[in-house]
C-alpha positions as CSV (number, residue, x, y, z in Angstrom):
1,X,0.0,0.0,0.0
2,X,1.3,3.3,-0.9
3,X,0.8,5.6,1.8
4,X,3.2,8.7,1.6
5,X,2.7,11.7,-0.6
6,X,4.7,15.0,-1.2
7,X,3.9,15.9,2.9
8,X,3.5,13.0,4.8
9,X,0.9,11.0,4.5
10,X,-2.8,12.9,3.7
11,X,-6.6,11.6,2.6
12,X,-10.0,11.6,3.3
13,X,-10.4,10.9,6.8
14,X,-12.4,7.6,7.4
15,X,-11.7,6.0,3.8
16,X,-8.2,6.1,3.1
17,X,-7.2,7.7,6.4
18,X,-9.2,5.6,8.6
19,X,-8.3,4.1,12.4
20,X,-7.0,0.7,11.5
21,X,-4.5,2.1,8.8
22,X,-4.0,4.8,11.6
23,X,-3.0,2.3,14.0
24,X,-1.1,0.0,12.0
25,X,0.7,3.2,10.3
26,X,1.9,4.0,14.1
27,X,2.9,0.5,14.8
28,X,5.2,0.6,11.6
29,X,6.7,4.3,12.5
30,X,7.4,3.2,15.9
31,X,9.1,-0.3,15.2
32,X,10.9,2.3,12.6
33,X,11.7,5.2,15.5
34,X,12.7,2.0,17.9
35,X,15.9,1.0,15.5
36,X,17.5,4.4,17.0
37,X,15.5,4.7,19.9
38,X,17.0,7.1,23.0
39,X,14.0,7.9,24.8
40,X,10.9,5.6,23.9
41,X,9.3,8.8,23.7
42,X,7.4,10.2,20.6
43,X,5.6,13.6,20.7
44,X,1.9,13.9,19.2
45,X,0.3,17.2,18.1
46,X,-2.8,18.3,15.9
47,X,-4.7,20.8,14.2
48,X,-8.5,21.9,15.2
49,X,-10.3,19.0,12.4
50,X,-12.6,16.8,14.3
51,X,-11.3,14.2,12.5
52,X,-8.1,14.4,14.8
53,X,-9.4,12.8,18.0
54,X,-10.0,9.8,16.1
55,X,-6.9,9.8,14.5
56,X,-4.9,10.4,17.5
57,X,-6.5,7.9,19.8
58,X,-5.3,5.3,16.8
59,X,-1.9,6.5,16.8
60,X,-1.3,6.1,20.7
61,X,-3.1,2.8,20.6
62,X,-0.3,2.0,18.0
63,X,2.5,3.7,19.5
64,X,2.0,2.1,22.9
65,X,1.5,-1.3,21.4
66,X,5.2,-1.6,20.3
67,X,6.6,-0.1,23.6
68,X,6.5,3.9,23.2
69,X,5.5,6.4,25.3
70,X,3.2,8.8,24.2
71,X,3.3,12.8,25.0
72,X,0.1,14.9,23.4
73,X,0.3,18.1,23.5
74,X,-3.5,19.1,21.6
75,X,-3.6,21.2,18.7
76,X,0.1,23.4,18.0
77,X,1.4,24.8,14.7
78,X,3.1,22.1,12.5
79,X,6.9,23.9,13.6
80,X,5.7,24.1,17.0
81,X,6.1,20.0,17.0
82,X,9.0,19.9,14.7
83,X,10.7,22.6,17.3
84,X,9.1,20.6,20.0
85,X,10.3,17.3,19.4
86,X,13.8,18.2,20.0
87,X,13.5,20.5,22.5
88,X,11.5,17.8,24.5
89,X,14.4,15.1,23.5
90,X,12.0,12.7,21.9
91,X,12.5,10.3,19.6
92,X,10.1,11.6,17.3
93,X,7.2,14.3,16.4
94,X,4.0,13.5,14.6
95,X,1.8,16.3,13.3
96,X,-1.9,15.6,12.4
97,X,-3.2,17.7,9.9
98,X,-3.8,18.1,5.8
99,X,-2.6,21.6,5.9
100,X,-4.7,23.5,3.6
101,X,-7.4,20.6,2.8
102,X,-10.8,20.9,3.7
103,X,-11.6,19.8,7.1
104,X,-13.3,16.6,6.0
105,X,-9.2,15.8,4.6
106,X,-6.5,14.6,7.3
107,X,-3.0,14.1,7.6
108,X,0.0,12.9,9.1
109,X,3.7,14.4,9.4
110,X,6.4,12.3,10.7
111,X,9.9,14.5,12.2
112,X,13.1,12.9,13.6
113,X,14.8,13.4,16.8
114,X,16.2,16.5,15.4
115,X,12.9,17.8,14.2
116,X,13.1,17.6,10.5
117,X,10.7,15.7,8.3
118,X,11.4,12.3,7.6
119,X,13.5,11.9,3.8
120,X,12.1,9.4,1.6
121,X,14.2,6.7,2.3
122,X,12.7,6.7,5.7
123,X,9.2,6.8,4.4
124,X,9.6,4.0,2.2
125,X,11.4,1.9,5.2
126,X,8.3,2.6,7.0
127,X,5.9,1.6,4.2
128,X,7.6,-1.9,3.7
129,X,7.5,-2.4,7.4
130,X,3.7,-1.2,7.1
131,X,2.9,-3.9,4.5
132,X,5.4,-6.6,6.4
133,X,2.3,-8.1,8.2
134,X,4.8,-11.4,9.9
135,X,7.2,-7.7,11.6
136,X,4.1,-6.4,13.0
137,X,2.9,-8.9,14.9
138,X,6.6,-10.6,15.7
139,X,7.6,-6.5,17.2
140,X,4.3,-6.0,19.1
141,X,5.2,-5.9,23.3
142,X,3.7,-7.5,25.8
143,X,3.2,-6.5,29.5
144,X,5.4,-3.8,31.5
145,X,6.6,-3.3,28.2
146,X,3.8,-1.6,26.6
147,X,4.0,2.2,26.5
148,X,1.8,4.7,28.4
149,X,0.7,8.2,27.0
150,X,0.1,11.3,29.1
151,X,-1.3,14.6,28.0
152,X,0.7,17.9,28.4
153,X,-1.4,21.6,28.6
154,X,1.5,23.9,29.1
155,X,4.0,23.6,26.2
156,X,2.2,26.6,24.2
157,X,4.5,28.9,26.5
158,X,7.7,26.9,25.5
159,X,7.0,27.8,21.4
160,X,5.9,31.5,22.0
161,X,8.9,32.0,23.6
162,X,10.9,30.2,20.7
163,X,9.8,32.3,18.3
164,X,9.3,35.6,19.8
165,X,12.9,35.7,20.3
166,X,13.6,35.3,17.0
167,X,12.5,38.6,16.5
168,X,15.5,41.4,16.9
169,X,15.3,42.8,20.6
170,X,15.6,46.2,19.2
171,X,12.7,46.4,17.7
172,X,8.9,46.5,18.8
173,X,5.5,46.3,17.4
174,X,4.0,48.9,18.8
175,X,2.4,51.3,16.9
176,X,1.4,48.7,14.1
177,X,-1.8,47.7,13.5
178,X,-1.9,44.0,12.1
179,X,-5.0,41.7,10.7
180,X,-4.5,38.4,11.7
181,X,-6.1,35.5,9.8
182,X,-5.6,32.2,12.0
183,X,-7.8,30.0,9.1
184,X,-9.6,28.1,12.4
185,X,-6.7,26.4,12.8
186,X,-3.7,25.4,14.8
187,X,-2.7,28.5,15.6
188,X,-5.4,30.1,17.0
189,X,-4.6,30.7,20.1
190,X,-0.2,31.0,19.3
191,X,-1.0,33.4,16.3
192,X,-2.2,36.9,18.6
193,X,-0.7,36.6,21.8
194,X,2.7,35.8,19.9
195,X,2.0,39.5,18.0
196,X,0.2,41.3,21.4
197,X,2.8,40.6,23.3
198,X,5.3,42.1,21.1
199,X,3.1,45.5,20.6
200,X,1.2,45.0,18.2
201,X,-2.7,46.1,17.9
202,X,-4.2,42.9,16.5
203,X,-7.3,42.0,14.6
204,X,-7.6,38.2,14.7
205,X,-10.2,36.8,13.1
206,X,-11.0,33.6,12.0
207,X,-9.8,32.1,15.7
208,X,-13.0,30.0,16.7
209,X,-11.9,26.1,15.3
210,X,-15.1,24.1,15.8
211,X,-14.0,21.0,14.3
212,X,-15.4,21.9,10.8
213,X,-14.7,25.4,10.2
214,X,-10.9,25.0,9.0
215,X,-9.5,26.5,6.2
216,X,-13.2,27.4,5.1
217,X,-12.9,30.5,2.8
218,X,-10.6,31.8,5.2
219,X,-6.4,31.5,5.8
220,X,-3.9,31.4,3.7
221,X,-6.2,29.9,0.4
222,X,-8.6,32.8,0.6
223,X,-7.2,36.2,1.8
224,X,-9.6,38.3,0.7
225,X,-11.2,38.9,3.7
226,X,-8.4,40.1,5.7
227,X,-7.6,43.0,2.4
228,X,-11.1,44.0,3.0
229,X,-10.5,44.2,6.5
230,X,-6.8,45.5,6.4
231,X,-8.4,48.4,4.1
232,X,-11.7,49.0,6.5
233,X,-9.3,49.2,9.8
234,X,-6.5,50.9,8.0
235,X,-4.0,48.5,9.1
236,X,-0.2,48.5,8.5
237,X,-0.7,45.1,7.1
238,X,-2.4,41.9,7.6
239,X,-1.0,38.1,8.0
240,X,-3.1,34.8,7.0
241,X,-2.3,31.5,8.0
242,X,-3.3,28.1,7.1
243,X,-4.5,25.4,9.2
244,X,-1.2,23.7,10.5
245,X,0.4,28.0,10.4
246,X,3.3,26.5,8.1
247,X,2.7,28.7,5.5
248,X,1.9,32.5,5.4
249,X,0.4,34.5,2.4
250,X,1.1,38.5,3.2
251,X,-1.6,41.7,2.5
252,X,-0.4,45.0,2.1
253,X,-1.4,48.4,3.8
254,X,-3.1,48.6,0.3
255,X,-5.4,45.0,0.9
256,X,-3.2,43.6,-2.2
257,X,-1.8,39.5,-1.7
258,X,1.6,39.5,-1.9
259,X,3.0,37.6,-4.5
260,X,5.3,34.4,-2.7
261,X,8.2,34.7,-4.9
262,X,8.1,38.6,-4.4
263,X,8.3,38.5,-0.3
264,X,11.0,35.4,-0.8
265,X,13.0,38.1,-2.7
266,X,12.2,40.9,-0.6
267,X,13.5,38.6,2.5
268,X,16.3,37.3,0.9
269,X,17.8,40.6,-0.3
270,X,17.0,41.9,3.5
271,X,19.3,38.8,5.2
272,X,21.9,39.4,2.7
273,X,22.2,43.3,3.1
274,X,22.1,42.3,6.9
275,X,24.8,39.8,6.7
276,X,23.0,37.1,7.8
277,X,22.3,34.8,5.0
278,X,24.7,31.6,4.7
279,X,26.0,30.4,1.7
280,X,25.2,33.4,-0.5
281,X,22.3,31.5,-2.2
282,X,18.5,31.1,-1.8
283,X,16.7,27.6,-2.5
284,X,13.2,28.3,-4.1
285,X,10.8,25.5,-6.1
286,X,10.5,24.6,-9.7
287,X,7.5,26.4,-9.4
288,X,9.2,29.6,-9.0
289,X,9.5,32.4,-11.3
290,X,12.1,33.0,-13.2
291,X,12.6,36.8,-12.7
292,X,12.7,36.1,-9.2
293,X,16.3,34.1,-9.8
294,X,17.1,37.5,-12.1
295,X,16.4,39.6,-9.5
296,X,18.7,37.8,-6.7
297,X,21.8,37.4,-9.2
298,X,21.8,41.3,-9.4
299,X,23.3,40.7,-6.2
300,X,25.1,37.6,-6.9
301,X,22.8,35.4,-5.2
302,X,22.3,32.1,-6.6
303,X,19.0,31.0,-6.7
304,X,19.0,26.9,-6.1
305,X,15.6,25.3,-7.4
306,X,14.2,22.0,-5.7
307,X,11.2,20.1,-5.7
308,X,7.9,21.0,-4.6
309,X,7.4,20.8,-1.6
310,X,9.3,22.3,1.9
311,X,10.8,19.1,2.9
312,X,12.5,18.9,-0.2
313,X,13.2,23.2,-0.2
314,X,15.3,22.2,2.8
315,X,17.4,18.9,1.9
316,X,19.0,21.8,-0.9
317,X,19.3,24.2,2.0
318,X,21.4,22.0,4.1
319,X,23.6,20.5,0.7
320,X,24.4,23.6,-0.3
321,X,24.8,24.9,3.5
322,X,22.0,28.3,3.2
323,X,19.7,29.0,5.8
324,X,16.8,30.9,4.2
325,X,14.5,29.4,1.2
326,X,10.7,28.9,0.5
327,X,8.1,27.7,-2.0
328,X,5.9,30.6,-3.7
329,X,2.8,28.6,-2.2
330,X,4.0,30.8,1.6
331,X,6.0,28.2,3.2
332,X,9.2,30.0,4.4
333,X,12.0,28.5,6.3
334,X,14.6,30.2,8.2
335,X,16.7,27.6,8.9
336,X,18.4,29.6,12.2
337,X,14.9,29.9,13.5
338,X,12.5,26.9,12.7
339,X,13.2,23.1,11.2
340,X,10.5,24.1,8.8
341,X,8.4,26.2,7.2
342,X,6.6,28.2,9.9
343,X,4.1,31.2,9.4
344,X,4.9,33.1,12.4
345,X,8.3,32.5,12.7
346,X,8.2,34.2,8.8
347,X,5.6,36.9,9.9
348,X,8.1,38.2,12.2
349,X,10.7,38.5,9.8
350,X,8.7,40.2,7.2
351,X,7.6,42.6,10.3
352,X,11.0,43.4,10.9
353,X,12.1,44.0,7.3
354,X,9.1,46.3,6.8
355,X,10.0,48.2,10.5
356,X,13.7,48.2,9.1
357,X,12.9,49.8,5.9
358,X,11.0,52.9,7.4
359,X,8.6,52.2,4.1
360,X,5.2,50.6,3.7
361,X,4.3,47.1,3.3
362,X,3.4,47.5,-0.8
363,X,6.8,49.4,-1.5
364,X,9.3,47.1,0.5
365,X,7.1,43.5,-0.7
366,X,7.1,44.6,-4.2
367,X,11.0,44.7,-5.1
368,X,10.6,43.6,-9.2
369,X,8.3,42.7,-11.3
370,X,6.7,38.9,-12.3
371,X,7.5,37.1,-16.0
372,X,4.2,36.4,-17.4
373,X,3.7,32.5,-16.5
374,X,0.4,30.3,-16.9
375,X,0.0,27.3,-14.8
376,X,-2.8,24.8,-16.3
377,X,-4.2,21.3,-14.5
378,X,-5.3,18.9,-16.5
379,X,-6.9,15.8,-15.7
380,X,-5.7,12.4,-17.7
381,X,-6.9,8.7,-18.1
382,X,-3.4,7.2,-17.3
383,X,-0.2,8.8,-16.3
384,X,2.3,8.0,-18.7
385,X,6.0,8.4,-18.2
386,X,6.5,11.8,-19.6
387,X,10.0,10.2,-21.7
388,X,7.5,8.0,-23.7
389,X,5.4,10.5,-25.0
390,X,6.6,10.8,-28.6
391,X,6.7,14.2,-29.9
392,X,6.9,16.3,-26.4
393,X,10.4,17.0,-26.7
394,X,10.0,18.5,-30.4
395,X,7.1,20.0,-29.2
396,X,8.9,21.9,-26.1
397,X,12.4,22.7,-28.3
398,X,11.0,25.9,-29.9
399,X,9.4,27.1,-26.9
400,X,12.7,26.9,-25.2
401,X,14.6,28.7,-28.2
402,X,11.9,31.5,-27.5
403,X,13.4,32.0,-24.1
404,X,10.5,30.5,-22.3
405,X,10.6,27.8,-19.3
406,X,8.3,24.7,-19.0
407,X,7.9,22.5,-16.3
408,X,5.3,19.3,-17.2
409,X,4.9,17.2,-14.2
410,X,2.0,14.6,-13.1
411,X,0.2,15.1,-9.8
412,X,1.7,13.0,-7.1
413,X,-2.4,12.4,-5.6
414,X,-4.4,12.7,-8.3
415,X,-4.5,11.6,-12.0
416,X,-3.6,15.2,-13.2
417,X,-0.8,17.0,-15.2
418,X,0.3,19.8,-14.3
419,X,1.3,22.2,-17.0
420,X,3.7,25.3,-16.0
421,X,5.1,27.8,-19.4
422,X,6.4,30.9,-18.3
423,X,8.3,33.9,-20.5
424,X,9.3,37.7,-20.7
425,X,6.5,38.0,-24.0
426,X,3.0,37.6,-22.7
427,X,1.4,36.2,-25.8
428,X,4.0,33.9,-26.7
429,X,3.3,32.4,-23.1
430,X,0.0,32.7,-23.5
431,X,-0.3,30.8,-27.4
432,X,2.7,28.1,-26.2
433,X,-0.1,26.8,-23.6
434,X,-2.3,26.7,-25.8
435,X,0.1,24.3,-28.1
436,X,0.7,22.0,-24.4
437,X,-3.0,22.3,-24.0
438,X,-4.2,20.5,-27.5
439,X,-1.3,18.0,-27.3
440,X,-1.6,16.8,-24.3
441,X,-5.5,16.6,-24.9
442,X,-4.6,14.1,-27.8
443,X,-2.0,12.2,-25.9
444,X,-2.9,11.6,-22.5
């Protein structure tokens, strides 16, 4: 059974995701996390999805069943358990949430000891112990062996405290007015007092989880609501999270998104003029526009692409030894302050970089301008390997001599291909996906 994805593992909850794959997913991680075992302790957190009790009820039951002890700590930002984890010397962290999914959607988000998501190697030894049906049984425990779990309320102070100082102690918040957009999720309660207590005059809204409410035209996926409101209050800017707060989409005094590749430049050019960024490069996705990798090499930065996806943003980070990179989608990761992408941790930087500048948010965000670039889904009867297509490579060649960039990839969850042309001439861009449009109509 395949089970993980580009984040973990993530599905419906109580189809794919449901309590006996829960529980015999645990059993599997644990016998995995036992090999290097220093504690027999793993840490459990969640986001505000109803769907969560059950799932965490089936990964203690598993957990404890092959001799771990069990910490949960209730519903905390995705870094919050990644920072967590080690902090709290456990063997492991688990993270259950889908993110930016829909509430009826869950997930699950395995870290190591050091609080950094599992590599794929690690994933796919815990999928062939998962379908190794003779280990499971053979590495249950029995008696005093068997783990316990016990729940812990006061750990939220521990992460505020973590990230707050990451923001410079000459600096202060006060005098800004800020609307905050916690999407009903994890970081509902982390999100304002994190901002009140460093000044700021906040306008959370969107803080009320009840189980269903996540992500539901609100966060990070639909930030209209906090330009409308960032406009009506006259606020300095406003901040939207998503469900887990790894990722953060930025509105401007003005009530205008952001774009992701535009506040990854803006930050990067900020740590570099500071002399703080390592390795004098920047890792951004695939995904990312080109004229963002223009803008950096004005200052000879190199701009180091990965996949999609932050787990994969960071294995480049830590090759090629820099400690600042992010996806376009809002996940930003400051290496020297989270193990991952995490919204507030990246809030506070922007905040800073806008205090620092003495400018508003639209001037300081905005530091070039996009390529035109068209990004098409398309859904397909069978995913066939790309390299057998025949007549995809002559049809790409003259798009590339035009100075454009493709990126043709499948969906790694659905039976989709995604379809990415970007280039400095609008219509060329625009009549090139056209061309990828028909084809792969015909082919696929």
């Amino acid at each position: 059974m395949k089970l993980f994805g580009t984040d973990g593992v993530r599905g419906e909850a109580g189809t794919f995701l449901d309590a006996m794959t829960v529980l015999k997913l645990a059993k599997a991680a644990g016998i995995y996390f036992r090999k290097h075992s220093t504690t027999k302790r793993i840490l459990v957190g969640k986001d505000t999805r109803r769907s969560g009790y059950m799932i965490e009820n089936a990964l203690v039951s598993g957990l404890t069943a092959v001799g771990y002890d069990v910490i949960q700590i209730g519903p905390m930002p995705t870094p919050a358990i990644a920072y967590l984890t080690e902090s709290m010397r456990c063997d492991a962290g688990i993270m259950i949430s889908a993110s930016h999914n829909p509430y009826e959607d869950n997930g699950i988000k395995f870290f190591d000891n050091h609080g950094d998501k599992l590599g794929v190697e690690c994933e796919k030894r815990i999928e062939k112990i998962f379908n190794d049906n003779e280990s499971m049984i053979n590495e249950q425990v029995t008696g005093r062996n068997i783990g316990a779990a016990k729940r812990i309320n006061d750990v939220i102070g521990r992460y505020i405290v973590s990230i707050k100082s990451s923001f410079p102690k000459d600096l202060t918040l006060h005098g800004l007015r800020i609307v905050l957009d916690c999407a009903n999720g994890a970081a509902y309660k982390v999100g304002p007092t994190i901002l009140e207590e460093l000044g700021a005059d906040v306008i959370t809204i969107n803080h009320k989880p009840d189980g269903f409410n996540i992500n539901e035209n609100c966060g990070a996926m639909h930030p209209e609501e906090v330009g409308k409101l960032v406009r009506e209050y006259r606020a300095d800017i406003g901040l939207a999270l998503d469900g887990d707060a790894d990722r953060l989409v930025v509105i401007d005094e003005k009530g205008d998104v952001v774009d992701g590749d535009k506040l990854i430049g803006a930050l990067c050019k900020y740590l570099n003029d500071a002399k703080l960024l390592q390795g004098k490069g920047c890792v951004a996705t695939v995904m990312s526009n080109q004229a963002l990798e223009d803008y950096l090499s004005k200052d000879n930065i190199k701009l180091h692409r990965s996949n999609v996806g932050d787990k994969y943003v960071l294995e480049v980070m830590k090759e090629q030894g820099i400690n600042f990179g992010g996806e376009q989608s809002g996940h930003v990761i400051f290496s020297d302050v989270a193990k991952t992408g995490d919204g507030l941790a990246s809030a506070l930087q922007v905040l800073a970089l806008v205090l620092r500048s003495g400018k508003k948010a639209s001037e300081v965000l905005n530091p070039f301008e996009l390529y035109p670039q068209i990004l098409h889904n398309m859904k397909v009867g069978e995913k066939i390997p790309l390299d057998q297509i025949e007549g995809l490579e002559e049809l790409v060649k003259p798009l590339r001599e035009k100075g454009m960039r493709d990126l043709i990839r499948y969906s790694g969850t659905e039976n989709k291909i995604r379809l990415l042309l970007e280039g400095k001439n609008k219509k060329d861009v625009e009549d090139g996906m056209e061309t990828l449009k028909a084809f792969f109509k015909k082919a696929l």
